[in-house]
C-alpha positions as CSV (number, residue, x, y, z in Angstrom):
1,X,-6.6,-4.1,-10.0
2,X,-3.6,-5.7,-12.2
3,X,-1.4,-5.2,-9.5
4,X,-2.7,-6.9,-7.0
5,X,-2.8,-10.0,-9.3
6,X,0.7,-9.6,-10.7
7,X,2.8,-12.6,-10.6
8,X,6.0,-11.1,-9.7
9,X,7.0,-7.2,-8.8
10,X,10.7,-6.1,-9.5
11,X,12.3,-3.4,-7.3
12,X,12.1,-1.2,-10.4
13,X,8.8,-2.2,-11.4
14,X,7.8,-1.1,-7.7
15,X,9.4,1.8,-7.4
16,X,7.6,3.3,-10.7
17,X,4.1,1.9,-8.7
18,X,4.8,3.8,-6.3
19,X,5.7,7.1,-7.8
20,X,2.0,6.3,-9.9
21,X,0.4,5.9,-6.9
22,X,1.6,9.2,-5.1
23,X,0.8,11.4,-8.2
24,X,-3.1,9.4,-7.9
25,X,-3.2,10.3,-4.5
26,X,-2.0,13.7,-5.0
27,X,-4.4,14.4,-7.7
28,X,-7.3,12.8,-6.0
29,X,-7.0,15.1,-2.8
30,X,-6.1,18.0,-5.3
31,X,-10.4,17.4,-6.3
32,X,-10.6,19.3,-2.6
33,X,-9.2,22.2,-3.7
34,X,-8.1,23.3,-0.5
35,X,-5.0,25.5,0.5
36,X,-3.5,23.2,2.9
37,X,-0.3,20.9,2.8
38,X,-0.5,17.4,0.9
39,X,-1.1,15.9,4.4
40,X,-4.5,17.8,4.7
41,X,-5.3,17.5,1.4
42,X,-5.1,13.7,1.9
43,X,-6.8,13.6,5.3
44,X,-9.9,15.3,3.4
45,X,-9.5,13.2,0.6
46,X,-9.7,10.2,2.8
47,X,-13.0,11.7,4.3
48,X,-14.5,11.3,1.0
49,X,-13.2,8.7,-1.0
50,X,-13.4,4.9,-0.1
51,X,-10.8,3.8,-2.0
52,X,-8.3,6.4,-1.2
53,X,-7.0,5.4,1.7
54,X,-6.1,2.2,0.0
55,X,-4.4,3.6,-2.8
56,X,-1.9,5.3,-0.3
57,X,-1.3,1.9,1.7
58,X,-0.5,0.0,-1.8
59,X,1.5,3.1,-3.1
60,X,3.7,3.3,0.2
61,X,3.8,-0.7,0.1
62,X,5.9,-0.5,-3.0
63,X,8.7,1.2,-0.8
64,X,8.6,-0.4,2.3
65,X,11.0,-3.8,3.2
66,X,9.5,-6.7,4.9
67,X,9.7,-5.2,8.6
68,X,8.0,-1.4,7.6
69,X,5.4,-3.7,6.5
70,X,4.9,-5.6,9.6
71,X,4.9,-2.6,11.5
72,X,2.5,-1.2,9.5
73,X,0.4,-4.2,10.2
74,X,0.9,-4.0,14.3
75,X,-0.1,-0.4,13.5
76,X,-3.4,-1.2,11.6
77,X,-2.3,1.2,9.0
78,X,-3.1,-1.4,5.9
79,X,-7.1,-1.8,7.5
80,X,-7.9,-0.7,4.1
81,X,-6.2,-3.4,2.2
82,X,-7.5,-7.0,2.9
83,X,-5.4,-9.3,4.2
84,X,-5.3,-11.9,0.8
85,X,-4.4,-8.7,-1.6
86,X,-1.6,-7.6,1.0
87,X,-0.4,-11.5,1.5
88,X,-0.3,-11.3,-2.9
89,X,2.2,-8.3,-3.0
90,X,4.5,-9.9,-0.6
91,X,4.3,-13.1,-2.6
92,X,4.9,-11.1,-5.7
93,X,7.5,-8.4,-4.2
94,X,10.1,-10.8,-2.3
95,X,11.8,-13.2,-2.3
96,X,11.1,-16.3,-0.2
97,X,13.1,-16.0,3.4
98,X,11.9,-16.5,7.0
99,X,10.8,-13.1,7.3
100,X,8.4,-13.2,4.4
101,X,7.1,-16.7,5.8
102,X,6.6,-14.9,9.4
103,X,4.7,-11.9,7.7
104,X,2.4,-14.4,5.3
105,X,1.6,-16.4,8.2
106,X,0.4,-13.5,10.6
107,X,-2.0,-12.9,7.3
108,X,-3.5,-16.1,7.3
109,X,-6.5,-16.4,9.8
110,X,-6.0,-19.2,12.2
């Protein structure tokens, strides 16, 4: 997938991934055809598709600052995304600082 290989990821350029990745999502679950909310339709969707649960993490990723993602972490909510693609879009998304160290460094297996 290009964007876990991209070099570099601006704000903008994320924000844009992100609104692709909801309208994915959205029209993944929308295969269900079911009459629930959008958080049913992507529970079921989840069910049946591998990948789907990764393309929300990735997709919610594009919003989130350096400390959502680390609670997502502690909260095993990027068990979809492996730990080298995750440890590329923080590379790519910010900007060196202490906090990105701290985050790549809980990534890397001891």
């Amino acid at each position: 997938e290009p964007v876990l290989k991209a070099p570099e990821l601006s704000e903008p350029a994320t924000q844009f991934m992100h609104y692709l990745y909801l309208e994915a999502a959205k029209s993944a679950a929308e295969l269900f055809h079911t009459d629930g909310s959008a958080e049913v339709l992507f529970k079921i969707a989840a069910k049946y598709a591998v990948e789907f649960e990764k393309l929300q993490s990735i997709g919610q990723f594009m919003v989130m600052r350096l400390d959502d993602i680390q609670r997502w972490l502690e909260q095993g909510k990027f068990k979809s995304v492996k730990a080298k693609e995750l440890s590329h879009l923080v590379t790519a998304t910010f900007d060196e600082s202490e906090k990105r160290r701290s985050l790549l460094n809980s990534l890397t297996p001891n």
